[in-house]
C-alpha positions as CSV (number, residue, x, y, z in Angstrom):
1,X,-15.0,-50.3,12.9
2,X,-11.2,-51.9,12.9
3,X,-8.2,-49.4,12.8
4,X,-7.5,-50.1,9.1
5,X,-11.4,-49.2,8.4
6,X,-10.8,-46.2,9.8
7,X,-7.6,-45.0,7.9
8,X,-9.1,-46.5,4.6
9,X,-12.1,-44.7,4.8
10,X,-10.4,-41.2,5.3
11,X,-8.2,-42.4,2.0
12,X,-11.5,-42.8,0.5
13,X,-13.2,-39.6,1.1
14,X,-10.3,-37.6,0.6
15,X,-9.3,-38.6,-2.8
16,X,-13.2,-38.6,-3.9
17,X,-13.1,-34.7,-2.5
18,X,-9.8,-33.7,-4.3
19,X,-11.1,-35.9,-7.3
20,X,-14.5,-33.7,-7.1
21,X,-13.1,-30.6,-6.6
22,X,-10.3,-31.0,-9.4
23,X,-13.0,-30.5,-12.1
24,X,-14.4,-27.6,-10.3
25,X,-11.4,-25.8,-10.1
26,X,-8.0,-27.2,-11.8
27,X,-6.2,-24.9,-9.5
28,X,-6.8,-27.7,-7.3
29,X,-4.0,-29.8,-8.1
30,X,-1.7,-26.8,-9.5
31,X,2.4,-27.4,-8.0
32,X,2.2,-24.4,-5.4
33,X,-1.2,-25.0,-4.4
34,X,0.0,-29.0,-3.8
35,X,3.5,-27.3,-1.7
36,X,0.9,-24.8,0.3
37,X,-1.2,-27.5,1.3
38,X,1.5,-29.9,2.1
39,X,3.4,-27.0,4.0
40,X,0.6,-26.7,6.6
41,X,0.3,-30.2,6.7
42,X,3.4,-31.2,7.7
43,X,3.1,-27.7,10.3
44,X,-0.2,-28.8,11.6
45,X,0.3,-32.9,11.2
46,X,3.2,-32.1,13.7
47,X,1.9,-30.7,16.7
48,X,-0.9,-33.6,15.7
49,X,1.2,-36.7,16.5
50,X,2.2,-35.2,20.2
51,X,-2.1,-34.7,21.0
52,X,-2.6,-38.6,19.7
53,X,-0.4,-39.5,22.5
54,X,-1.9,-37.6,24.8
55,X,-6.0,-38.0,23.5
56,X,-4.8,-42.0,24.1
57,X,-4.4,-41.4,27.8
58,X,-8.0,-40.7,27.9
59,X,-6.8,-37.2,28.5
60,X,-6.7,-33.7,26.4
61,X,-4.6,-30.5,25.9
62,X,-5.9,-27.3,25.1
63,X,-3.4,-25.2,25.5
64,X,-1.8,-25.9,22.6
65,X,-2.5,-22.9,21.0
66,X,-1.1,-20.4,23.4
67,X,1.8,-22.9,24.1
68,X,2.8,-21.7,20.7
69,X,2.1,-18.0,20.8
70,X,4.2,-17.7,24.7
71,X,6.7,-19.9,23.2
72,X,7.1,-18.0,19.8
73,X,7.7,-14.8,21.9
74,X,10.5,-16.1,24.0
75,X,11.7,-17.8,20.4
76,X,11.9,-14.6,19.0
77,X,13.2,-12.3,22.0
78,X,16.3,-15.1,22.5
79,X,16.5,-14.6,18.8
80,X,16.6,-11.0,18.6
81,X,19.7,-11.0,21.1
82,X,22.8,-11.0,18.4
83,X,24.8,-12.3,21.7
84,X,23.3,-15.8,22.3
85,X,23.5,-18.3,19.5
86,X,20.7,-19.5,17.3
87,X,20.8,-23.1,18.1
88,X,20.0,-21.7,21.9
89,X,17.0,-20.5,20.6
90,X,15.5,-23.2,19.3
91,X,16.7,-25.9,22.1
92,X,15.3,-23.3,24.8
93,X,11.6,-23.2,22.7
94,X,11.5,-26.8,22.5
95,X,12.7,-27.8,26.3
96,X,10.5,-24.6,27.6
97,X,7.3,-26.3,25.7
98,X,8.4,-29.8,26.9
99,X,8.6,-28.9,30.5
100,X,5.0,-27.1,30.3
101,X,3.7,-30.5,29.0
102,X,5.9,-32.0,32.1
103,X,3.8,-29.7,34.3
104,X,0.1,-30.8,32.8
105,X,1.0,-34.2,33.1
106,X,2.4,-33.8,37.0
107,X,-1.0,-32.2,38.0
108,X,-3.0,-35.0,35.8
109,X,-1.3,-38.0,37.3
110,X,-0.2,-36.5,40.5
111,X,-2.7,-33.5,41.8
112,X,-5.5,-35.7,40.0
113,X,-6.7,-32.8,38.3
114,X,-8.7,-33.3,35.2
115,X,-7.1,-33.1,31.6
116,X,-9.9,-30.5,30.4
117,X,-9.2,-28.1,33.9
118,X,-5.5,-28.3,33.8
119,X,-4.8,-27.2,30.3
120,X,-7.7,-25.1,29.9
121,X,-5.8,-22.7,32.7
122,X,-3.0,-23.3,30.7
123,X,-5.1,-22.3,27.6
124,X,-5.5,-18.6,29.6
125,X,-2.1,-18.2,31.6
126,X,0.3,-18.8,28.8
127,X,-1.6,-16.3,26.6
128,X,-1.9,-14.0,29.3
129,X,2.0,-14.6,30.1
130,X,2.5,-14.2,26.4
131,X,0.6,-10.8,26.2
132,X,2.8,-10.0,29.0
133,X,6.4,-10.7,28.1
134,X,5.7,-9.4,24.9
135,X,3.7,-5.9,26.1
136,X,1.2,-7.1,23.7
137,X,4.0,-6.0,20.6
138,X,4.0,-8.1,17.4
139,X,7.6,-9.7,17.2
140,X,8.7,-10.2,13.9
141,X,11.5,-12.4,12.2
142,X,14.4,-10.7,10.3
143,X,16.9,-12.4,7.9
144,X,20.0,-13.0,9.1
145,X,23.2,-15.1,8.2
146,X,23.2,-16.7,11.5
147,X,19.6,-17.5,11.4
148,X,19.1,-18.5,7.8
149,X,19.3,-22.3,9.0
150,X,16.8,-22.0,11.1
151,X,14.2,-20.4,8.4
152,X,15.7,-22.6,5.4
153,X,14.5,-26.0,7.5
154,X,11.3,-24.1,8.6
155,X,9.9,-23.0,5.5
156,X,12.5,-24.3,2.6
157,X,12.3,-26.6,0.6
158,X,14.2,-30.2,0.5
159,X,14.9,-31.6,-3.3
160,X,13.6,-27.8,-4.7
161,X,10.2,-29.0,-3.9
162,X,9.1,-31.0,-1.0
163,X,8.8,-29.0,1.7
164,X,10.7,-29.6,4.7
165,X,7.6,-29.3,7.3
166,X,6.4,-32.5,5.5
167,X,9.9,-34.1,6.1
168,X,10.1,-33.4,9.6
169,X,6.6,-34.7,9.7
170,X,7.3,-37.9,7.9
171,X,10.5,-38.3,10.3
172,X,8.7,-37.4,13.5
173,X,5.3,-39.2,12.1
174,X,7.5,-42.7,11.8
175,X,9.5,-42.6,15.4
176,X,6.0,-41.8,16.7
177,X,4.7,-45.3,15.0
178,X,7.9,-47.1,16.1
179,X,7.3,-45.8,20.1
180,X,3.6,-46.2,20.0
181,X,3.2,-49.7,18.3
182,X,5.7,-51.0,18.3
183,X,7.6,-50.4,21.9
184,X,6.8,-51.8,25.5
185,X,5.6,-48.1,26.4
186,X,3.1,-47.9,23.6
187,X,1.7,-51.1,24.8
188,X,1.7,-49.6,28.0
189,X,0.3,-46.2,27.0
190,X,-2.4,-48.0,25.0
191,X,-3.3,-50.0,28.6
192,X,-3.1,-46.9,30.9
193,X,-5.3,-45.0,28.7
194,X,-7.9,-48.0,28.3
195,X,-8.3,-48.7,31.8
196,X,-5.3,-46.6,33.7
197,X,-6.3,-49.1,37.5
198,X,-5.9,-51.5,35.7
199,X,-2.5,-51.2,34.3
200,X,-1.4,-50.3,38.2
201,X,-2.6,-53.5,39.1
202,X,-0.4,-55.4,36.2
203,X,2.4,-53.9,37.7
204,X,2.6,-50.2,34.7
205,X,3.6,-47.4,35.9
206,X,0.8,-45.4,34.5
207,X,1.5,-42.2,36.4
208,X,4.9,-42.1,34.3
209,X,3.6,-43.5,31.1
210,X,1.1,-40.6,30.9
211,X,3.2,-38.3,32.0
212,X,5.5,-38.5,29.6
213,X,2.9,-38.8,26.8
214,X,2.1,-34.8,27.9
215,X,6.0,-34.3,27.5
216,X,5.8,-35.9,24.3
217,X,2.5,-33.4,23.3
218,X,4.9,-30.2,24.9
219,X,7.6,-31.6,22.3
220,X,5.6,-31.1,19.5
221,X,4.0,-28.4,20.0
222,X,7.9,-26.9,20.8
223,X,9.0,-28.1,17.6
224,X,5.6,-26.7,16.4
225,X,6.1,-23.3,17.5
226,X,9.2,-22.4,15.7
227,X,7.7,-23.8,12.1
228,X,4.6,-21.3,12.5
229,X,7.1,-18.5,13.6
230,X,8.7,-18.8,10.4
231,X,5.5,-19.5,8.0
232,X,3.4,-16.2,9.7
233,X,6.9,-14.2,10.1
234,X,5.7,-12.8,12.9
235,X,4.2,-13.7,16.8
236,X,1.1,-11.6,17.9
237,X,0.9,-12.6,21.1
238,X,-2.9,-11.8,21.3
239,X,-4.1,-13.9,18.4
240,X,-1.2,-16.0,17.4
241,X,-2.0,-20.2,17.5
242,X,-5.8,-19.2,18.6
243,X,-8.0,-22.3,18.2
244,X,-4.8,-24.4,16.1
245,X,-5.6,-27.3,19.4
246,X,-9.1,-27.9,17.3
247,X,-6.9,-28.7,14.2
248,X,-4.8,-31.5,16.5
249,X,-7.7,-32.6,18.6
250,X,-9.8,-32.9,15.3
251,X,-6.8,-34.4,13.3
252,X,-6.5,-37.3,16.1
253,X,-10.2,-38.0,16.6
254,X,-10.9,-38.2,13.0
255,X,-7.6,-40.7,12.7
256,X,-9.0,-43.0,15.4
257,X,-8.0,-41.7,18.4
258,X,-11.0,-42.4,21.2
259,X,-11.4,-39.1,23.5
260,X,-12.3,-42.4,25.8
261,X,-8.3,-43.8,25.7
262,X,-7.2,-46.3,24.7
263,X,-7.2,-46.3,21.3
264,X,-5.5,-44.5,18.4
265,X,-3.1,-45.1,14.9
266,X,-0.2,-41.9,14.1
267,X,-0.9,-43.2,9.9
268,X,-5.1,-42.4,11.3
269,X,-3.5,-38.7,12.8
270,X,-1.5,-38.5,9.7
271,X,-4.8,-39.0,6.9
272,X,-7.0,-37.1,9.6
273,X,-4.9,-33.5,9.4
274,X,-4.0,-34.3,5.9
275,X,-8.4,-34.1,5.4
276,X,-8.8,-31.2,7.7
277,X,-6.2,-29.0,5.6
278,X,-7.5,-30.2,2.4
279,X,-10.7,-29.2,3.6
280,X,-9.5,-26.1,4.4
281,X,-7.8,-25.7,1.2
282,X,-10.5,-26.3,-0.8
283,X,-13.3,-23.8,1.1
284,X,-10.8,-20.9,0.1
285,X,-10.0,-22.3,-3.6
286,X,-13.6,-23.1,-4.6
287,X,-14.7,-19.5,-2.9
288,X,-16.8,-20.8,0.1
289,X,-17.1,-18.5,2.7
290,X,-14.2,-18.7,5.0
291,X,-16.6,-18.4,8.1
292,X,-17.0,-21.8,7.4
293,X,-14.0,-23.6,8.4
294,X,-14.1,-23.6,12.3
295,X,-17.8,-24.8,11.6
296,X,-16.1,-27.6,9.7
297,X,-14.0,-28.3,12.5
298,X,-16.4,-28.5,14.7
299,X,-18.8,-31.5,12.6
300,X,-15.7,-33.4,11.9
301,X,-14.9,-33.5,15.5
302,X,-18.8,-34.2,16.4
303,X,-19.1,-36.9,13.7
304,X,-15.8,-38.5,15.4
305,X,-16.5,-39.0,19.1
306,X,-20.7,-40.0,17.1
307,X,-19.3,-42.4,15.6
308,X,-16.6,-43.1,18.6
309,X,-19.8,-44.1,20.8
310,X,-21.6,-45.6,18.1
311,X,-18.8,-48.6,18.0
312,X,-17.9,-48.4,21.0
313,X,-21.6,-49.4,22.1
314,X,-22.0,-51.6,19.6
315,X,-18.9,-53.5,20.6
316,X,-19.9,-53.6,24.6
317,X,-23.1,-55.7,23.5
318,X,-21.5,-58.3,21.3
319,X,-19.7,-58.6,23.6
């Protein structure tokens, strides 16, 4: 199936299911249920984009998750002192959660450790480290004047309804398009990930390249961390960002992203979460037991890497 098959199917099936459900429940299409949805789109679709660049490495992070809960607790204790200023905050989060990303992609290229091994320990050590900081406490977000920025481009709103998660998304959504198909280093991401001795031999740095595609990943999921703080309002270190990596890693193999390498579109990443959320959406609106969801999850993710092998197979015998 071609890249544009791909992204039109997941147009398909999501307007048929929003179509469907709309004359199940009108609530469906109400204006705060559309700014809800869109909110956690643009949340979600974010940390998204960075696990496309990484899932095209032939690689994986599963740490996401407790990336955001460690990184929310130092977010909010450098918040909490009145003496350092906001902006600190917020640059700290986001290089802290870049130079993790630095450090998975160091042991991938470097150490040779696998993808699944290295961020799986991460998976456990940040939210053990995150437990710890915090002495397991709940760390909440109060108003302030010298925060207010900080929550208004979090959770506000631009135009008095778009929310701004969905702007960032858009903005980040279309440099990540621009750098991965339409730069020298997606071209060379795209190669290391397909065949990464290969690209060494044509003279790519593929150590670097996938590297930084982990840095990229950290980025997000920095950038990430600080919209969730403000949507929960609060960082339980214990249960905070558990199992949000499924939503990326689901988002980005529905989209077209191969768990192979090699192969993946940021407009696929973009429909994929937008269907996941919906999804989600709609199994609390049309009362379906919320159990449900991660069982969702888990057959969209299944159908993907079926259907990954299925081409993929095909492909290697025409061929």
């Amino acid at each position: 199936m071609k890249k544009g098959g791909k992204e039109l199917g997941i147009l398909i099936i999501l307007v048929v299911l929003v179509g469907a459900s709309f004359f199940v429940n009108h609530n469906v299409l109400s204006l705060a249920n559309l700014q809800n949805t869109s909110r956690l789109i643009g949340i979600y679709g974010v940390m998204s984009i960075g696990m496309a660049f990484v899932i095209i490495t032939g690689g994986i992070d599963l740490s996401i998750g407790s990336v955001l809960a460690f990184m929310g607790v130092i977010f909010s204790m450098i918040l909490a002192n009145e003496k350092i200023p906001p902006i600190i905050a917020v640059v700290a989060t986001i290089a802290g959660a870049c130079l993790l990303g630095w450090g998975h992609g160091a042991l991938v290229t470097r150490v040779r450790m696998q993808p699944f091994v290295v961020t799986l320990c991460g998976l456990l050590l940040y939210r053990g480290l995150a437990r710890f900081v915090s002495h397991d406490h709940t760390a909440g977000f109060a108003d302030s004047k010298p925060t207010a920025w900080i929550r208004n481009l979090a959770v506000g709103d631009s135009f008095g309804i778009i929310p701004n998660p969905v702007v960032i998304m858009v903005v980040l959504g279309i440099a990540a398009y621009i750098l991965l198909h339409k730069s020298v280093y997606g071209r060379y991401l795209f190669a290391s990930g397909y065949n990464e001795e290969s690209s060494r031999y044509a003279g790519i740095d593929s150590k670097k390249i996938i590297t930084t595609a982990y840095v990229i990943c950290g980025f997000t999921a920095g950038l990430a961390t600080i919209l969730f703080a403000y949507y929960s309002n609060s960082i339980s270190p214990s249960s905070h960002g558990s199992f949000y990596e499924l939503y990326a890693i689901a988002a980005a193999v529905l989209g077209g992203c191969s768990l192979r390498g090699g192969e993946g579109s940021i407009i696929g990443v973009a429909l994929g979460i937008t269907l996941l959320i919906v999804l989600r959406n709609l199994i609390n609106i049309l009362g379906i037991a919320s159990e449900l969801e991660f069982a969702v999850m888990g057959t969209v993710i299944f159908i993907g890497v079926l259907l990954d092998t299925t081409f993929r197979s095909k492909g290697s015998r025409t061929t």
